[in-house]
C-alpha positions in Angstrom: -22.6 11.0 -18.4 -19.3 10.0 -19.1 -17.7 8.2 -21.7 -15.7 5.4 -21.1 -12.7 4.1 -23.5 -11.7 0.8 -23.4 -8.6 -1.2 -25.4 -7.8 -5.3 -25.0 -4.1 -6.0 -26.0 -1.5 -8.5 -25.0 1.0 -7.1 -22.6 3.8 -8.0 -24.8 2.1 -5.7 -27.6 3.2 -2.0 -28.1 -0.1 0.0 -28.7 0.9 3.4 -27.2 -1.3 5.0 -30.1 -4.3 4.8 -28.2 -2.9 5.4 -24.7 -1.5 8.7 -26.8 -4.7 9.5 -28.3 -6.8 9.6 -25.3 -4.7 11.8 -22.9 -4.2 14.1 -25.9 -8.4 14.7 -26.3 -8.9 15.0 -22.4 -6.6 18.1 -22.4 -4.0 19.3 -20.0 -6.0 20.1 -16.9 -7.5 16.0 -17.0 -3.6 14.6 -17.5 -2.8 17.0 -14.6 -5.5 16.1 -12.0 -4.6 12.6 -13.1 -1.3 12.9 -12.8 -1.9 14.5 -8.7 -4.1 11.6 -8.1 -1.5 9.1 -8.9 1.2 11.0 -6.7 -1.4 11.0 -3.9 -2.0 7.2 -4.3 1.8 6.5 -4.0 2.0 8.6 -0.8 -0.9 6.5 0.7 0.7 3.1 -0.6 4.4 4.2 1.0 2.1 5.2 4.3 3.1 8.9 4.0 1.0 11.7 4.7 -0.6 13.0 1.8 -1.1 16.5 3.3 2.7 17.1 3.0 2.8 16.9 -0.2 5.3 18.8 -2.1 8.0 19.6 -5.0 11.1 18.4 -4.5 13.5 21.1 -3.6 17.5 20.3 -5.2 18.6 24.4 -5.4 19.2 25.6 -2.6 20.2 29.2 -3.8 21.4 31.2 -7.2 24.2 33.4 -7.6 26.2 35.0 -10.6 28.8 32.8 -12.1 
């Protein structure tokens, strides 16, 4: 089963600590996968297809200086 952390705060507080603490202990494949999911939710809010997916593409080619 899985455990489940929870934190109350104002919004106007700054408790980053735990926030900080948490992704560190699930590792980097969790913060990864979590990281996907949230890219794939902003493709589906935008109405864009999810199955196009992809990195963002600003060089188009290298050559010696």
């Amino acid at each position: 089963m899985r455990k489940i952390e929870e934190k109350y705060h104002k919004l106007t507080d700054d408790h980053s600590d735990f926030d900080i603490e948490f992704w560190q202990s699930q590792g980097a494949e969790a913060i990864f996968k979590a990281a996907e999911d949230m890219i794939k939710d902003y493709y589906i809010i935008r109405g864009k297809d999810v199955n196009k997916l992809r990195l963002q593409r600003s060089v188009e080619a290298f050559r010696k200086a």
